[in-house]
C-alpha positions in Angstrom: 274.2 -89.7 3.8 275.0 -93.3 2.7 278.6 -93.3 5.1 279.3 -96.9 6.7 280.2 -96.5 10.1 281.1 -100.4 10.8 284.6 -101.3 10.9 284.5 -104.9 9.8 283.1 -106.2 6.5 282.2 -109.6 4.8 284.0 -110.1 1.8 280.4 -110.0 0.0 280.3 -106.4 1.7 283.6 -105.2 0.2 282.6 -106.4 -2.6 279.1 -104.8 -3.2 281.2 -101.8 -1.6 283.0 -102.0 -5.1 280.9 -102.5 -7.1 278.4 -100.0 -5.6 280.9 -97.2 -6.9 280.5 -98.3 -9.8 277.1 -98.4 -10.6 277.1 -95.2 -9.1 279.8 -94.0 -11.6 277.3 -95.3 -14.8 274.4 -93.4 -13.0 276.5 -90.2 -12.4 275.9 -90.0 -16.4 272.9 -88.8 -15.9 269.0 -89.9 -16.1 269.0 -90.1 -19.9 270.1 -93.6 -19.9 267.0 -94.6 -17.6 264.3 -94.5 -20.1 265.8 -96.8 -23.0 267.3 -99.4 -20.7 264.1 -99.7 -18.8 262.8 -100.1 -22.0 265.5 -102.6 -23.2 265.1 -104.7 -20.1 262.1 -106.1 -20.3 263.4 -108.7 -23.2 264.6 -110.0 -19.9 260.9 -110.6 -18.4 258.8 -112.9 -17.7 255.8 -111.1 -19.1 257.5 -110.7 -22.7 259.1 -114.6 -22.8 255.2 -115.4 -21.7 254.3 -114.0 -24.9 256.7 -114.8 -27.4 256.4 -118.1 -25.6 252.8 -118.4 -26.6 253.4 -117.0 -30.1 255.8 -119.5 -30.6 253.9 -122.6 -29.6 250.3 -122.3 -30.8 251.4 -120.3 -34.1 254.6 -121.1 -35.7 256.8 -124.1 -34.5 254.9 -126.1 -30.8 258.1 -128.5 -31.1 260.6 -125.3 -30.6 257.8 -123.8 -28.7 257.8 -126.4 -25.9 261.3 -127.1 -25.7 261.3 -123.5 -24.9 258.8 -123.5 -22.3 260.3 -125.9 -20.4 263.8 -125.0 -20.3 263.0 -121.3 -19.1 260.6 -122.5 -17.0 263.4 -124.8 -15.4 265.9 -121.7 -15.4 263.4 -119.6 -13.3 263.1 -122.7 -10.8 266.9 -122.6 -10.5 267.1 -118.6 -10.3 264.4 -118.2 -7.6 265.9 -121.3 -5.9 269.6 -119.5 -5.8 267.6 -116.3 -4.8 265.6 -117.9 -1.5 268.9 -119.2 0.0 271.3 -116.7 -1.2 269.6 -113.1 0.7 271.5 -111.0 -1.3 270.6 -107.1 -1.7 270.0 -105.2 -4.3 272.6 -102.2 -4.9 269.4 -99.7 -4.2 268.5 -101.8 -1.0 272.6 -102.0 -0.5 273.5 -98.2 -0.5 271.2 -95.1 -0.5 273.1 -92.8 -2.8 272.1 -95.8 -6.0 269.2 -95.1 -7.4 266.9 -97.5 -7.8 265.3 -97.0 -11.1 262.9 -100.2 -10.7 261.6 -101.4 -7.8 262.0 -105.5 -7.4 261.0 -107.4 -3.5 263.1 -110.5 -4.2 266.5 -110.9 -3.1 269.1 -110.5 -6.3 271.8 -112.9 -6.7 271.4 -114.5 -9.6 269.7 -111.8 -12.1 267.4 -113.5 -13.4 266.3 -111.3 -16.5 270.4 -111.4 -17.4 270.3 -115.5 -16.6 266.7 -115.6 -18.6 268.1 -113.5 -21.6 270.6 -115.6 -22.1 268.7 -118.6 -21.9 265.9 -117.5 -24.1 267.6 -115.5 -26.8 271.0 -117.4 -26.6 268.9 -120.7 -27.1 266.3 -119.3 -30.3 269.6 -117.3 -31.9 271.7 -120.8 -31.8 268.7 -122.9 -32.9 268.1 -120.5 -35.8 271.5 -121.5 -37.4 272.1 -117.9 -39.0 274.9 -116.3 -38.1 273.3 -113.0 -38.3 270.6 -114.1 -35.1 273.1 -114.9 -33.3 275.1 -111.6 -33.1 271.1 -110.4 -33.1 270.9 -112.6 -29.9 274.1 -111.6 -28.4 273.7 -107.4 -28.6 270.1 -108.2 -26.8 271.5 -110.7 -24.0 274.5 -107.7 -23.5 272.3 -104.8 -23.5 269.9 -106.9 -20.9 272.5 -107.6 -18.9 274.2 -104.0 -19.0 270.8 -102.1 -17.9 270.1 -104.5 -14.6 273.5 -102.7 -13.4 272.4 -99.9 -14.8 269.1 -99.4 -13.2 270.4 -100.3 -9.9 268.5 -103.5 -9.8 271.9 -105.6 -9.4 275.1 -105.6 -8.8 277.8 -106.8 -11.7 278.0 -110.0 -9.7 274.9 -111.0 -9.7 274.7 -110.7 -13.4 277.5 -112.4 -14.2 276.1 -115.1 -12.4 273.0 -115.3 -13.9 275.2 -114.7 -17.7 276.8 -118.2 -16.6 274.0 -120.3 -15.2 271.7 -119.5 -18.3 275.1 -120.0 -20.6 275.3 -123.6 -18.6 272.1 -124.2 -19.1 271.6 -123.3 -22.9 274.6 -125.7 -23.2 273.3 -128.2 -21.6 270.1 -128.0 -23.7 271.5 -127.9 -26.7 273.5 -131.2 -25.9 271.0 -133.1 -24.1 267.3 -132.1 -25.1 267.1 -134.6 -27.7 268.0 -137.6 -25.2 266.2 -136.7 -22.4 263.0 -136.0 -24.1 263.6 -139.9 -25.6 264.2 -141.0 -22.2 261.1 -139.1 -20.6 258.7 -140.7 -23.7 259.8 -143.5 -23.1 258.8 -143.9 -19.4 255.6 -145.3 -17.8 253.2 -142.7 -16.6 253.8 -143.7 -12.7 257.3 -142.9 -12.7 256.6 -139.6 -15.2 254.4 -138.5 -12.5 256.8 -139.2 -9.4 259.7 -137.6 -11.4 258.1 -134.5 -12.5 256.2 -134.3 -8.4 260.0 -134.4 -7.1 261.1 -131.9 -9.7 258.6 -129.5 -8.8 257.7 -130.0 -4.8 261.7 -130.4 -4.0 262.9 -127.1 -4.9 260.6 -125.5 -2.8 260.8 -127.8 0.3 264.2 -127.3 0.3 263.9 -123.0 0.0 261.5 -124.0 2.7 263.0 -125.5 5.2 266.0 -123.2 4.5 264.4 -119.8 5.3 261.5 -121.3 8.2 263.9 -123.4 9.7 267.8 -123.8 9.3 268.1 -119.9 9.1 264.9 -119.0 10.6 263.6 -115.4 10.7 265.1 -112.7 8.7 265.8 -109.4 9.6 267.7 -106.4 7.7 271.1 -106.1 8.4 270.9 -102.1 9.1 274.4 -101.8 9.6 275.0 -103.0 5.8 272.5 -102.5 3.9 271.6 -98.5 4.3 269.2 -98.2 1.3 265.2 -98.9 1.2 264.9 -103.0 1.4 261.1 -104.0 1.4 259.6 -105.5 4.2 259.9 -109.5 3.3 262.4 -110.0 0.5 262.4 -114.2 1.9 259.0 -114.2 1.2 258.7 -112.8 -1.9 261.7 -114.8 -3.0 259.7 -117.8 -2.1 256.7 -117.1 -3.9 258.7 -117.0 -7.4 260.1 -120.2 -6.3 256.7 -121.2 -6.1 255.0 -119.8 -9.3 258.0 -121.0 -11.4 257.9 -125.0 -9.9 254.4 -124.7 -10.6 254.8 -123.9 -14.1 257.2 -126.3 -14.4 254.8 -129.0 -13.3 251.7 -127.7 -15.3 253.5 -127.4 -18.3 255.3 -130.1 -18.6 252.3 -132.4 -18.1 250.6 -130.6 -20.4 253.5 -131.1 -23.0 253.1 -134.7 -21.9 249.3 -135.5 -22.7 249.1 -133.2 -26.0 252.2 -135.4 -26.8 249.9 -138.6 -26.3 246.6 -137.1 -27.7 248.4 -136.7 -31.2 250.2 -133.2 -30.3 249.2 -130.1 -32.7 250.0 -128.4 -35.4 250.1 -124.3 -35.7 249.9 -124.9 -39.8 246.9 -122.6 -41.1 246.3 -119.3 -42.6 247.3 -115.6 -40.9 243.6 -115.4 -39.4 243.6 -118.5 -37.5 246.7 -118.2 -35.8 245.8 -114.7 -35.0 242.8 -116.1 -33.5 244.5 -118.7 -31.7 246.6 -116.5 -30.1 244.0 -114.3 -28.7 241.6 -117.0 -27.6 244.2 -118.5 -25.4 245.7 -115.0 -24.1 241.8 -114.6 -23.1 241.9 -117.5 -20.7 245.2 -116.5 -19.5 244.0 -113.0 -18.6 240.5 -114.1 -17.0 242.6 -116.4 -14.8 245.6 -114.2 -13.9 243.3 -111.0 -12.8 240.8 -112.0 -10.6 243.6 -114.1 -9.1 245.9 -110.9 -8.4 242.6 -109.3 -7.0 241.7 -111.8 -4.5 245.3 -112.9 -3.6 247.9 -110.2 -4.2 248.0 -109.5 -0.7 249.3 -112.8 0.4 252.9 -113.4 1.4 255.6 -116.4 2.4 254.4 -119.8 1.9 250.4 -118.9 1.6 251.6 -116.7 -1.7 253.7 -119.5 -2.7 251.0 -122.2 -2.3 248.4 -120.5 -4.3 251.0 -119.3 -7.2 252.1 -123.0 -7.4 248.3 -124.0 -8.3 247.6 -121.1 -10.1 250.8 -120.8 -12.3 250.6 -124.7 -12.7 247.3 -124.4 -14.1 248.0 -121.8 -16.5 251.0 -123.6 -17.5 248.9 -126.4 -18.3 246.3 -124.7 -20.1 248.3 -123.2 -22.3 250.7 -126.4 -23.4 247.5 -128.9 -23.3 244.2 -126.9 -22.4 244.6 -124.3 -25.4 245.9 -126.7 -28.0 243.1 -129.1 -27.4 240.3 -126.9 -27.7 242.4 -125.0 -30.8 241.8 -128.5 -32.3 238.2 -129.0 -31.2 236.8 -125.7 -32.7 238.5 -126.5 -35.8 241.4 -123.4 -35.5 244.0 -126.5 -35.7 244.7 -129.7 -36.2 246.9 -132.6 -34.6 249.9 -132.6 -36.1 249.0 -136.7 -37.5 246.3 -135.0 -39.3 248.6 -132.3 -40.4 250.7 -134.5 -41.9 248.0 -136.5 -43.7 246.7 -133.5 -45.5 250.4 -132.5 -46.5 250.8 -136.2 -48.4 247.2 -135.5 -50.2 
């Protein structure tokens, strides 16, 4: 079981070949590992970096908070981008004798929990200034990166990858945040729209036109790939293309008109941000649910489409919608009136 029978290879194949061996290698250690790094991985997901990213913003720093919404919201664009032109397997999908300890239906190259990791926790551990968060930061970016390979999720290539596109992009951050977000306040609100409409339809016309039209169909390549690959790894590729442009759109607009209505503060005692938190988690929940329930059977572009709208207005409810109505029902202030209170 798991012999290749072809006599020419890609170099991508020899490759994988390689590294194949050695993920099986790491997994010939034995099970034990599978339960802490599945554990351990998830500080590379979006469901935890959803969270801390609303912790962050509505109760302790929405400046910090923000500025790290949108850049990993802008990574994930660029991941899923990489991923819907790229149709790259996963070492499980690759060869039958890895096992497959999670199961994901995009395509792999770049790993985006490794690229995401390093852009979360590489970003908060410099921003920190301590010495002793950084080294913090760097252990959990490592240990992200060392259980996708691992797990059988990716191969040591595509983590790499994503190690040096979210090291680019923390860089990049870090250097230019403050000018670009001087530039962007200072525009007009026609060219804010038209700029942040390219930023978010673009990505996905392009993945579009790629997989519909220059490469057209896909199919498995059976003669390469000899482990279980799920039926439309395009499609679901797309989709987080998709969800992620949308959240890029939602919540930078958001950012945008909070910015204009005053902003906010997350000042205020133990109880209200507690309270904050879980009013606004609420929304997110009533929304994301019945949304799975009536649409997680959708695929391709229809599943992208709705994800954009749906992720673009949860995006924007929780970097304007929650923040105003935190304000309104007297949980928290703008951060003008903030300020004024401080001076009393």
């Amino acid at each position: 079981m798991g012999v290749r029978v072809h006599d020419q290879q890609s170099p991508l194949d020899t490759l994988w070949n390689v590294e194949s061996g050695v993920i099986r290698w790491l997994q010939g250690a034995g099970d034990w590992l599978a339960v802490p790094l599945g554990g351990l991985t998830h500080l590379g997901s979006q469901g935890v970096f959803i969270v801390l990213a609303a912790v962050l913003f509505w109760c302790v720093n929405p400046s910090l908070g923000g500025r790290l919404i949108v850049v990993v919201i802008a990574s994930g664009v660029l991941n899923n981008l990489l991923k819907s032109i790229s149709y790259t397997p996963r070492p499980y999908w690759f060869d039958a004798r890895i096992t497959g300890y999670q199961h994901h239906a995009s395509f792999g190259m770049p790993s985006g929990h490794s690229q995401a990791a390093m852009v979360v926790w590489g970003y908060l551990g410099i921003r920190s200034g301590r010495r002793a968060l950084m080294w913090a930061a760097g252990v959990v970016i490592l240990l992200v990166a060392f259980s996708r390979i691992y797990l059988g999720v990716h191969f040591i290539s595509d983590v790499v990858v994503g190690l040096t596109l979210g090291a680019l992009i923390v860089w990049a951050t870090l250097r230019y945040e403050d000018r670009v977000l001087a530039w962007w306040r200072g525009l007009d609100t026609t060219r804010r729209l038209t700029y942040l409409s390219l930023a978010a339809v673009v990505p996905c016309a392009l993945a579009t036109t790629w997989q519909l039209g220059v490469r057209g169909a896909w199919v498995v390549p059976t003669t390469e790939w000899i482990g279980a690959t799920p039926a439309d790894p395009a499609g679901h590729s797309l989709a987080g293309l998709y969800t992620a442009c949308g959240g890029l759109f939602g919540s930078v607009l958001g950012l945008t008109l909070l910015y204009g209505r005053g902003w906010y503060s997350a000042e205020g005692s133990v109880v209200a941000r507690v309270a904050r938190f879980a009013l606004g988690i609420s929304v997110v929940a009533l929304i994301a649910a019945p949304t799975e329930l009536l649409f997680g059977g959708l695929t391709g572009v229809t599943d992208g489409l709705v994800s954009f709208v749906v992720y673009g207005a949860l995006a924007f409810w929780a970097t304007y919608g929650a923040p105003r109505l935190f304000i309104a029902s007297g949980l928290a202030t703008t951060a003008q009136e903030a300020e004024s209170a401080d001076r009393r």
